[in-house]
C-alpha positions in Angstrom: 78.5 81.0 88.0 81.2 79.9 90.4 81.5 81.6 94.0 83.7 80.9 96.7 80.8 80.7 99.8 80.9 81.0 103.6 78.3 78.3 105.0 79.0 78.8 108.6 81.7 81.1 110.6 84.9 79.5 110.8 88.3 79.9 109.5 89.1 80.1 105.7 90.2 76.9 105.2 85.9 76.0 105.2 85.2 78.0 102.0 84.4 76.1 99.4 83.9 76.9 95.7 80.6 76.0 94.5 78.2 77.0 91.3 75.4 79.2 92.1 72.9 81.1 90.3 74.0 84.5 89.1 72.3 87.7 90.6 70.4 90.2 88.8 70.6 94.1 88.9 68.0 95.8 90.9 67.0 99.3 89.3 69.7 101.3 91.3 72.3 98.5 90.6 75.0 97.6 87.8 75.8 93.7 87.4 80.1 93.4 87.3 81.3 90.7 85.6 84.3 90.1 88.2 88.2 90.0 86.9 89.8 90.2 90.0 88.8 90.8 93.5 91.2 92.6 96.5 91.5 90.9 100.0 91.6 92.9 102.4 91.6 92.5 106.6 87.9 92.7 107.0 87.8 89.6 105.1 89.5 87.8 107.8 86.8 88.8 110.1 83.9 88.3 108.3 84.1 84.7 107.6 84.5 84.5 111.4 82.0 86.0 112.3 83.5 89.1 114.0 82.9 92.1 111.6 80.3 94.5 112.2 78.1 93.0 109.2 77.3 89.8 109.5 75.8 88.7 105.9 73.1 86.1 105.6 74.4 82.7 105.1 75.7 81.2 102.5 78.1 84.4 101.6 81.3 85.3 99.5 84.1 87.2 101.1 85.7 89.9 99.0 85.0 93.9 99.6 86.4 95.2 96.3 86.6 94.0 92.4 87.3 95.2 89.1 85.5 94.4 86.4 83.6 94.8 83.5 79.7 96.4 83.5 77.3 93.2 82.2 74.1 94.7 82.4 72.4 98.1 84.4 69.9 99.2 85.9 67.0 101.6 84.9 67.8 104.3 87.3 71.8 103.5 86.4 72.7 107.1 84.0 76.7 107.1 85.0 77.2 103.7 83.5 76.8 101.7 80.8 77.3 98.1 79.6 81.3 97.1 78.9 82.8 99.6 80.9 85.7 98.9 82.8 85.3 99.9 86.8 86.0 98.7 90.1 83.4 98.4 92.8 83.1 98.5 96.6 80.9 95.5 97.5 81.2 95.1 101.2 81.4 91.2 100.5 80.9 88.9 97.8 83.5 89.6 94.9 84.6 86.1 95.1 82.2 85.4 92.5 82.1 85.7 89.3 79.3 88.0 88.9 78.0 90.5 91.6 75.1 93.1 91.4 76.6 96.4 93.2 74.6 99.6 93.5 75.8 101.8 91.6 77.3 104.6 94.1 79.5 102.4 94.8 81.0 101.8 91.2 83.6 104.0 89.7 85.2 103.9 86.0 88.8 102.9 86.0 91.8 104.8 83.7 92.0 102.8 80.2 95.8 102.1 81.5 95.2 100.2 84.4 94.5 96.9 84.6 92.1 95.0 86.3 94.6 93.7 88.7 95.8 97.0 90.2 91.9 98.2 89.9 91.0 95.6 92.2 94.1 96.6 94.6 93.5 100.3 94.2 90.0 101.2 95.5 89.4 100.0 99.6 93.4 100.9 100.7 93.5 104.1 98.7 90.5 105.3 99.0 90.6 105.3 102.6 94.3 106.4 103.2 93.1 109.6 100.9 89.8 109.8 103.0 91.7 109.4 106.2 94.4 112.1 104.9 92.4 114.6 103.0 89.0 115.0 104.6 89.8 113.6 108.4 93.1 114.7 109.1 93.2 117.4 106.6 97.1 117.0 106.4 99.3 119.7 105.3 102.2 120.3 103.4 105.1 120.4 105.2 103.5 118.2 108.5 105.1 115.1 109.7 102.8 111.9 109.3 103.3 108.4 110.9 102.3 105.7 109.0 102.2 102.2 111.5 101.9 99.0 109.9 103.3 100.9 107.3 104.2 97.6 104.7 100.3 96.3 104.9 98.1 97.7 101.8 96.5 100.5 103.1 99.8 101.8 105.2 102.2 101.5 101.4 98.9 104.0 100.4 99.4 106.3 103.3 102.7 106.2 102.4 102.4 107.4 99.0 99.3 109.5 99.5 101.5 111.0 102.3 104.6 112.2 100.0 101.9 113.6 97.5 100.4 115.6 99.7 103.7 117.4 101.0 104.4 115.5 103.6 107.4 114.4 105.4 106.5 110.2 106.2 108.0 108.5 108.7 106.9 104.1 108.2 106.5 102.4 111.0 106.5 98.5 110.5 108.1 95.2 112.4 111.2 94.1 110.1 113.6 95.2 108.1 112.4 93.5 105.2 108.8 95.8 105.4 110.6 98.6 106.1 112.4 98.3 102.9 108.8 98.4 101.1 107.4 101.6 102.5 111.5 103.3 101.9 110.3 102.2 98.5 107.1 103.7 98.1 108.7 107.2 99.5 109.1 107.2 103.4 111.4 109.7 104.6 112.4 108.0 108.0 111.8 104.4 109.2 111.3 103.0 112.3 111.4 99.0 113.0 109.5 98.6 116.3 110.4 94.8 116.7 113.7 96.2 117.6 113.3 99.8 119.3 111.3 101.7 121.4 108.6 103.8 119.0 108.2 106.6 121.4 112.1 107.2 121.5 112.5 106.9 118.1 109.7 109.4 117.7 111.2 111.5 120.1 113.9 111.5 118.4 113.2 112.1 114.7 110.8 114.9 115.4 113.5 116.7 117.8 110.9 116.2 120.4 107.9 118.0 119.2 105.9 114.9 118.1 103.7 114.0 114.8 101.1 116.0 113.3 99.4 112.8 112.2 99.1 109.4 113.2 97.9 106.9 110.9 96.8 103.8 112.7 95.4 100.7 111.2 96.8 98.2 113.4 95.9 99.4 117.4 96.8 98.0 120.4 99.7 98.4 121.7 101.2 100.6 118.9 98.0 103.0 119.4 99.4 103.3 123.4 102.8 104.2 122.2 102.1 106.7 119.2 99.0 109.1 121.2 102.0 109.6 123.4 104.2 110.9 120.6 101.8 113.2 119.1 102.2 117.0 118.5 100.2 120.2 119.5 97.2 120.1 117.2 97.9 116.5 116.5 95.4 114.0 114.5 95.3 110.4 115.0 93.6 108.2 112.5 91.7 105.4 113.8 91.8 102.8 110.8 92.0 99.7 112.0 92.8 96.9 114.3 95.1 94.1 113.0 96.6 93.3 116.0 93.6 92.1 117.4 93.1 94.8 120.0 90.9 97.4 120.3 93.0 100.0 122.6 91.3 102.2 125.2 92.4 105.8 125.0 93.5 107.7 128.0 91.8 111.2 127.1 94.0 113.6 128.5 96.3 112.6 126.5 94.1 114.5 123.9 93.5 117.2 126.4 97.2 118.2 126.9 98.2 118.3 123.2 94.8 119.7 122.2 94.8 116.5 119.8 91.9 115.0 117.8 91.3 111.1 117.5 89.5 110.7 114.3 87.7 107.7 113.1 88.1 107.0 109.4 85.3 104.3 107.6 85.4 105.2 104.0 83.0 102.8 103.1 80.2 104.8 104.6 82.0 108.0 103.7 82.0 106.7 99.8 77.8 106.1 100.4 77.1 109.4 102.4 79.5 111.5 100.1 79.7 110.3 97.0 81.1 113.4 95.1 83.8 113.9 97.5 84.3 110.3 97.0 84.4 111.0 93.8 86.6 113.9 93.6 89.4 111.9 95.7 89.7 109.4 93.1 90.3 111.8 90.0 93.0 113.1 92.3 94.1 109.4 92.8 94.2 108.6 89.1 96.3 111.6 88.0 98.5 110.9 90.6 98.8 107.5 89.8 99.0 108.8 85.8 101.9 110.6 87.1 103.7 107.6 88.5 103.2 109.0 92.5 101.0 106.2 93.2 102.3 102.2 92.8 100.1 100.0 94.5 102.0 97.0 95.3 100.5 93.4 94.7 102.6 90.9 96.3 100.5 87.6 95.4 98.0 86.7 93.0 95.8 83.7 93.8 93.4 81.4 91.6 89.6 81.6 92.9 89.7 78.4 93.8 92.5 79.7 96.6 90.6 82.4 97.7 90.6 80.8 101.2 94.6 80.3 101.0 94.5 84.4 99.7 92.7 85.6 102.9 95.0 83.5 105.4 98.2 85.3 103.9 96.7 88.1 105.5 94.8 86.7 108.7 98.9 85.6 109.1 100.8 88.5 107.9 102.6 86.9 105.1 101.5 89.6 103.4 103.2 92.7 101.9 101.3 95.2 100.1 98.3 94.0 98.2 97.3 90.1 97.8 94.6 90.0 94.8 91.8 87.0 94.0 91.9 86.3 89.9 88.2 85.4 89.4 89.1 85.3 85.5 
């Protein structure tokens, strides 16, 4: 089979595509012939060596695909040869084939395609984690999406307005700000140009946001735990801008505010029915047109490398997606 590998830690432009022997299926796993694969931030790291899992050498990047089941294995009930699904892998869905245990392996809706399957299940399954079971949003609260044009801040977004929410996007243009008024935001802010505590200030008549949804940190982080509300909860998702921010914790004290961190990916293993659960409610919102994940580019496998620095860059908006077939 062909697989785009990491040899060594560097940037993207070192993968190379190569044919390798295909896996087999241990007894707890499913073997996924590989359509299409998601890039996502983490995949920017992990060829570099600064993720927190460092995978044996030679590796492929790629933490989510969608697929079709090729063979299972003996303790696999859930599943069964030729269904469609997308998987969480951690890394290595730039392949053609992958063996994924099967907690991580969910059946997609007959209606959507392996494309948006493999741009569906990392970004929206952890906005809904972050939303539902970490911030326990309510109707009728104010949420702050930042980086709100990026894949898994257009899910917040949307997750967001399904829930009851009023949304205020966050993002650094005009043009990405556009994207998340499109996907349902009630208020935007465009931080390139104003001051985000002011403009919080402002929009919220000076009482703050329930919930912050941060996958970006650094300096953005600073600015919005200083905007939040009595009772507030701020998501820690991520860090795309490259810093990790260090939190001042009276802050939290004085608004009796929570900072919660949100990894889905060892939510999804630990509590796989709640997992579970989330992504019925995903689907039949998605069924119901709520839900549109954006895919912005679709690259050849062969490009994977060219796929992942779109996003290393932010070039991207919304979702950028690997064909493997």
């Amino acid at each position: 089979m062909k697989a785009v590998l990491c040899k060594a830690f560097g940037p993207a432009e070192n993968l190379v595509l190569e044919e390798v022997a295909s896996p087999e299926a241990k007894k707890n796993e499913i073997l996924l012939d590989v359509h299409a694969a998601g890039v996502n931030f983490p995949d920017t790291l992990i060829i570099e060596g600064k993720y927190q899992f460092k995978p044996p050498f030679p590796f492929s990047p790629g933490g989510e695909a969608a697929g079709v089941v090729a063979a299972v294995g003996e303790k696999i009930s859930h599943l069964k040869v030729g269904d469609r699904v997308m998987a969480l892998t951690g890394w290595g869905s730039f392949a053609e084939q992958i063996a994924v245990p099967g907690y991580n392996v969910l059946p997609i809706p007959s209606a959507m395609d392996f494309t948006t399957a493999a741009a569906f299940s990392m970004t929206y399954g952890t906005s809904m984690h972050a939303l539902k079971q970490r911030a326990q949003l309510q109707p009728g609260e104010t949420l702050l999406v930042l980086g709100a044009s990026g894949g898994v801040g257009l899910a917040a977004v949307e997750i967001g307005k399904a829930m009851g929410a009023r949304v205020i996007a966050a993002a650094s243009s005009a043009e990405k700000l556009a994207v998340a008024k499109n996907a349902g935001a009630d208020e935007l802010i465009n931080y390139s140009e104003s001051n985000l505590k002011e403009e919080l200030k402002r929009l919220t008549q000076g009482n703050g946001v329930d919930v912050i949804y941060d996958p970006v940190g650094g300096d953005l982080f600073d600015h919005a735990i200083r905007s939040i509300a009595w009772n507030g909860r701020l998501l820690v998702v991520g860090f795309a801008s490259g810093r990790i921010p260090e939190l001042p914790v009276n802050l939290a004290l004085l608004k009796g505010a929570a900072v919660l961190g949100v990894f889905w990916g060892s939510f999804a293993q630990r509590q796989p029915q709640d997992n579970a659960a989330n992504f019925q409610q995903l689907f039949a919102w998605h069924a119901e047109g709520k839900l549109k994940p954006l895919v912005s580019q679709v690259y050849p496998l062969e490009k994977a490398g060219e796929a992942i620095d779109s996003l290393a860059n932010r070039k991207a908006v919304g979702k950028v997606v690997v064909a493997v077939r």
